[in-house]
N, CA, C and O atoms as CSV, one atom per row, in Angstrom:
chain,resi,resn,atom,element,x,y,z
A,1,UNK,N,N,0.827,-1.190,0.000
A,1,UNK,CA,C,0.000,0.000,0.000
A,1,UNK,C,C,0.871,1.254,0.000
A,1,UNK,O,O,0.428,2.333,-0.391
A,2,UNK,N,N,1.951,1.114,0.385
A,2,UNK,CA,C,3.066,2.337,0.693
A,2,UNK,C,C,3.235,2.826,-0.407
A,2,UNK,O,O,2.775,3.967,-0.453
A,3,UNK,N,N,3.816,2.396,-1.592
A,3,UNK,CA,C,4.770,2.484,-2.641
A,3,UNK,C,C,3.374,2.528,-3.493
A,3,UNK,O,O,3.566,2.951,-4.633
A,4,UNK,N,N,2.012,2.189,-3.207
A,4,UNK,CA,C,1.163,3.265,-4.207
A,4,UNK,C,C,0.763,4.405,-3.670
A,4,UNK,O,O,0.099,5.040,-4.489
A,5,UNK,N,N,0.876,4.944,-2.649
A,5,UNK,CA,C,0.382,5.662,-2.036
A,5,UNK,C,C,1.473,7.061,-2.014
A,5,UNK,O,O,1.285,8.277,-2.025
A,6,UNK,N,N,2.407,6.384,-1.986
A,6,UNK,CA,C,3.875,7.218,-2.372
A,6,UNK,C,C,3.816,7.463,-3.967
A,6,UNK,O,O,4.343,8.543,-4.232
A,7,UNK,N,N,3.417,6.902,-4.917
A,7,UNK,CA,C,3.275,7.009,-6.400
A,7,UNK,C,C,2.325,7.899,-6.787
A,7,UNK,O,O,2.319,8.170,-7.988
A,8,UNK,N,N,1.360,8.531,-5.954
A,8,UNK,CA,C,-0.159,9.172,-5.843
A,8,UNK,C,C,-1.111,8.220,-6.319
A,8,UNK,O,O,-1.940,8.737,-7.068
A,9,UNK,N,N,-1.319,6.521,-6.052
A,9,UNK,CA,C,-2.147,6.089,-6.476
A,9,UNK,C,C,-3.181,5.538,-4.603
A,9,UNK,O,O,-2.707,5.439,-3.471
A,10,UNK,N,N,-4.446,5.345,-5.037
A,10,UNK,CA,C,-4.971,4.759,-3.640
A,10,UNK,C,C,-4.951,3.523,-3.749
A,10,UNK,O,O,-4.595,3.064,-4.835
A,11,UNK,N,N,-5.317,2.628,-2.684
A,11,UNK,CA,C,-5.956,1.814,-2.702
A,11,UNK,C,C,-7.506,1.401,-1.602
A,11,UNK,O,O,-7.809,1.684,-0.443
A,12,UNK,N,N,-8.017,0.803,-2.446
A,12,UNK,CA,C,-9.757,0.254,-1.718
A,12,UNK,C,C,-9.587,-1.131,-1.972
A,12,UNK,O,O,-8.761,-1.771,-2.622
A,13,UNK,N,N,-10.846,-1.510,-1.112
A,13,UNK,CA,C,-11.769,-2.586,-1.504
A,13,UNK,C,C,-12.519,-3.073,-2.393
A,13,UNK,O,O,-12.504,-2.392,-3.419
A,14,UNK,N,N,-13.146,-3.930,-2.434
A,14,UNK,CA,C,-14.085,-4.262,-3.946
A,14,UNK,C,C,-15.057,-2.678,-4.274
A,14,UNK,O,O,-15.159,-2.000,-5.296
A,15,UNK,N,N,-15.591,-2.545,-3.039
A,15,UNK,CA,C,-16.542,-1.556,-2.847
A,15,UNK,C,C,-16.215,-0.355,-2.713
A,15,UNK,O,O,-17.166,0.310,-2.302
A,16,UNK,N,N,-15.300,0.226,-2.874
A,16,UNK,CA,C,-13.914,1.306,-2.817
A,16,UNK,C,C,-13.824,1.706,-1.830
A,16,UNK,O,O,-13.458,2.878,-1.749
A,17,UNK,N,N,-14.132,0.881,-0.465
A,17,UNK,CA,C,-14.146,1.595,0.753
A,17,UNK,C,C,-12.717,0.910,1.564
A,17,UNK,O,O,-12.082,0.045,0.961
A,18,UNK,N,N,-12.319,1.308,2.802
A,18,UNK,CA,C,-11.202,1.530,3.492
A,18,UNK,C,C,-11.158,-0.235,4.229
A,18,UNK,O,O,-10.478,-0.269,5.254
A,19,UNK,N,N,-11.656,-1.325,3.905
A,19,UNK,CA,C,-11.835,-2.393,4.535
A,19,UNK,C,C,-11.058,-3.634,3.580
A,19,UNK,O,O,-11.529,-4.767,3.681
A,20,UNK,N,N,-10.160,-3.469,2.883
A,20,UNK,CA,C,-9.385,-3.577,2.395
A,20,UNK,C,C,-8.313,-4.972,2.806
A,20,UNK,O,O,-8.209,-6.064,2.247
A,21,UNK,N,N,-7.566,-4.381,4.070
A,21,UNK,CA,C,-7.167,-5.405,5.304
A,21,UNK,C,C,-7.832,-6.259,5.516
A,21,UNK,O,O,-7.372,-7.393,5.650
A,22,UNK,N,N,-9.033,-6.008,5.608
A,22,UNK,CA,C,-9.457,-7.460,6.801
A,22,UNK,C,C,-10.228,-8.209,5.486
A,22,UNK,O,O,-10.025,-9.421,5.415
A,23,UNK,N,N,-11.002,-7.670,4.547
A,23,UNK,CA,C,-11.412,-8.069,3.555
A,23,UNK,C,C,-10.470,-9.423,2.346
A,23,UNK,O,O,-10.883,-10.436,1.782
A,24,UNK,N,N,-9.159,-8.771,2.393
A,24,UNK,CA,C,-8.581,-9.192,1.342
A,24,UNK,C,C,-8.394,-8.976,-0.052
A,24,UNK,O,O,-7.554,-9.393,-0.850
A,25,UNK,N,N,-9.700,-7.979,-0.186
A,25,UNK,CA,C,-9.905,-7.583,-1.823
A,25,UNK,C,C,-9.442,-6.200,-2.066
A,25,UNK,O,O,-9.759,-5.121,-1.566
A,26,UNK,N,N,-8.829,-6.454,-2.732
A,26,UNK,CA,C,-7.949,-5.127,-3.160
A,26,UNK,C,C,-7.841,-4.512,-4.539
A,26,UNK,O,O,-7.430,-5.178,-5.489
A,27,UNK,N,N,-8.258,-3.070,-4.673
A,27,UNK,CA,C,-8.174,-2.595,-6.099
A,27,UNK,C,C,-7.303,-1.820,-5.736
A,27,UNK,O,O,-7.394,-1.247,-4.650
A,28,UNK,N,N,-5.819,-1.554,-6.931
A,28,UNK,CA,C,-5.123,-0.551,-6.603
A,28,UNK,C,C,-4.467,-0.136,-7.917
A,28,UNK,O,O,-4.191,-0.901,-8.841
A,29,UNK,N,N,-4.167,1.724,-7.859
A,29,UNK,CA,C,-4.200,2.337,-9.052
A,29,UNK,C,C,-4.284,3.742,-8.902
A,29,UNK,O,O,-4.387,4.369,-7.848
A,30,UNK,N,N,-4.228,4.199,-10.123
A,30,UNK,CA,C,-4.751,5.534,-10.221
A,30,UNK,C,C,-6.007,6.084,-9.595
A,30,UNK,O,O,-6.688,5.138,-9.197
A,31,UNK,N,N,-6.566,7.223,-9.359
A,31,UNK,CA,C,-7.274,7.388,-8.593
A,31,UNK,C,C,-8.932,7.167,-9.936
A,31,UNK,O,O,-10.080,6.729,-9.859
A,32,UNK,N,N,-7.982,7.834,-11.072
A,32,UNK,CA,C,-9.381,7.808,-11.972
A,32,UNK,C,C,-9.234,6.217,-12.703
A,32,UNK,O,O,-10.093,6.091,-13.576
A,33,UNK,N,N,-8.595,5.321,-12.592
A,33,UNK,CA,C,-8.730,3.966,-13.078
A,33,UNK,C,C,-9.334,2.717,-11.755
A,33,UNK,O,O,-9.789,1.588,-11.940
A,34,UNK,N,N,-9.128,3.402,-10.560
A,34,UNK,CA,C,-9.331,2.714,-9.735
A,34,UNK,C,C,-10.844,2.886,-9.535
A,34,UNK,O,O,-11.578,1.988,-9.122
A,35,UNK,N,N,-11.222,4.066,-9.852
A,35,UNK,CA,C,-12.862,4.375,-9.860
A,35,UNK,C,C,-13.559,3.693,-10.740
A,35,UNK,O,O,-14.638,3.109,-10.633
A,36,UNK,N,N,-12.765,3.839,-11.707
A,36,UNK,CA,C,-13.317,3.004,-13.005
A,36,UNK,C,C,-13.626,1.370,-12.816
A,36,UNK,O,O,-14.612,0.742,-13.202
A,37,UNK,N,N,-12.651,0.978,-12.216
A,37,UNK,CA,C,-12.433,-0.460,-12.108
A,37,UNK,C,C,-13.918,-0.953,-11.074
A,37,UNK,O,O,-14.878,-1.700,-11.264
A,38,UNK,N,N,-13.472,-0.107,-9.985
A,38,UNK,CA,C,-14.957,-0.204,-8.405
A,38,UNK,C,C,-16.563,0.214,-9.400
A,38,UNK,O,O,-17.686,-0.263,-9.236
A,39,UNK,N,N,-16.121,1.205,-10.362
A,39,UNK,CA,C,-17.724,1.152,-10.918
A,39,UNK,C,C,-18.042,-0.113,-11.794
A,39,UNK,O,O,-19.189,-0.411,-12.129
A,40,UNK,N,N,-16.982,-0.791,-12.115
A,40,UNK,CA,C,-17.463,-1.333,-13.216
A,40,UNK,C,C,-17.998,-2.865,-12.463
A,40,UNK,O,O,-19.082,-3.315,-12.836
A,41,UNK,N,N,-17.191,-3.628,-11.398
A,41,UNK,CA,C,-17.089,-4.361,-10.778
A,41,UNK,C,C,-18.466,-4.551,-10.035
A,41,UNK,O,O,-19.080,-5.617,-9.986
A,42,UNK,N,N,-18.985,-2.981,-9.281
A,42,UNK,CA,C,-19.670,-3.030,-8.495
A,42,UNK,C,C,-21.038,-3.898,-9.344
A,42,UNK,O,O,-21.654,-4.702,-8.644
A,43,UNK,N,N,-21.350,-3.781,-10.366
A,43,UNK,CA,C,-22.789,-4.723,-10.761
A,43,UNK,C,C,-22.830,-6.088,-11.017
A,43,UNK,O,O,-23.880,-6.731,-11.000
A,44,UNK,N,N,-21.212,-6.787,-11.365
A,44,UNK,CA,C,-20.815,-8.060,-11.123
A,44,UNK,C,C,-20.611,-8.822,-9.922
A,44,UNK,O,O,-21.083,-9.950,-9.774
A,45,UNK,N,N,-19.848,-8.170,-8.977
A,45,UNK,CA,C,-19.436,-8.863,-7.751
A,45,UNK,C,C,-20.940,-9.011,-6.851
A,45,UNK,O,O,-21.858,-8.191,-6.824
A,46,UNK,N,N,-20.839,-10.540,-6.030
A,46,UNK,CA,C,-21.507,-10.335,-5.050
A,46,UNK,C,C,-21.662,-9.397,-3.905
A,46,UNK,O,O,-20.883,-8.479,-3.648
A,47,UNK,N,N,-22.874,-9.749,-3.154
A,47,UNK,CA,C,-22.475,-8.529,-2.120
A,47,UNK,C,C,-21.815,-8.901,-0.895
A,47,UNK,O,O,-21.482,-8.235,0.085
A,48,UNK,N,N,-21.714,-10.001,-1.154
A,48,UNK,CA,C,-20.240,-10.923,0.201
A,48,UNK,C,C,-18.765,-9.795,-0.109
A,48,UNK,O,O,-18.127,-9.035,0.619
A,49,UNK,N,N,-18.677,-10.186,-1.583
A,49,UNK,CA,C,-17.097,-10.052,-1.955
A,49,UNK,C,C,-17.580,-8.228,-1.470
A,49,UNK,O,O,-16.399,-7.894,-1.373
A,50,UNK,N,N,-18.189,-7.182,-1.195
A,50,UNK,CA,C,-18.105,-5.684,-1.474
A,50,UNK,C,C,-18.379,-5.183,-0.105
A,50,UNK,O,O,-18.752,-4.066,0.256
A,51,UNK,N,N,-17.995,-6.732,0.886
A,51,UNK,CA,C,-17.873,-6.407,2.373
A,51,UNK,C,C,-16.356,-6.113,3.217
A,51,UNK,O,O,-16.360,-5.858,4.421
């Protein structure tokens, strides 16, 4: 998480929220590809995996 975060990229969850850690699911990236990725995901993934 350091070395994107140091790059200016974030990282989230399936659901682009901060639960990440305990979750396991991880999107990481640019801030406008990482949005992209959480919108696109969000109508595929269950709603287990966007916990």
């Amino acid at each position: 998480e350091l070395l994107v975060r140091e790059s200016g990229g974030i990282v989230t969850d399936f659901a682009g929220g901060h639960n990440h850690f305990s979750s396991g699911n991880i999107v990481a990236g640019n801030p406008r590809i990482v949005k992209s990725i959480v919108q696109a995901m969000s109508n595929e993934i269950s709603d287990a995996l966007k916990r």
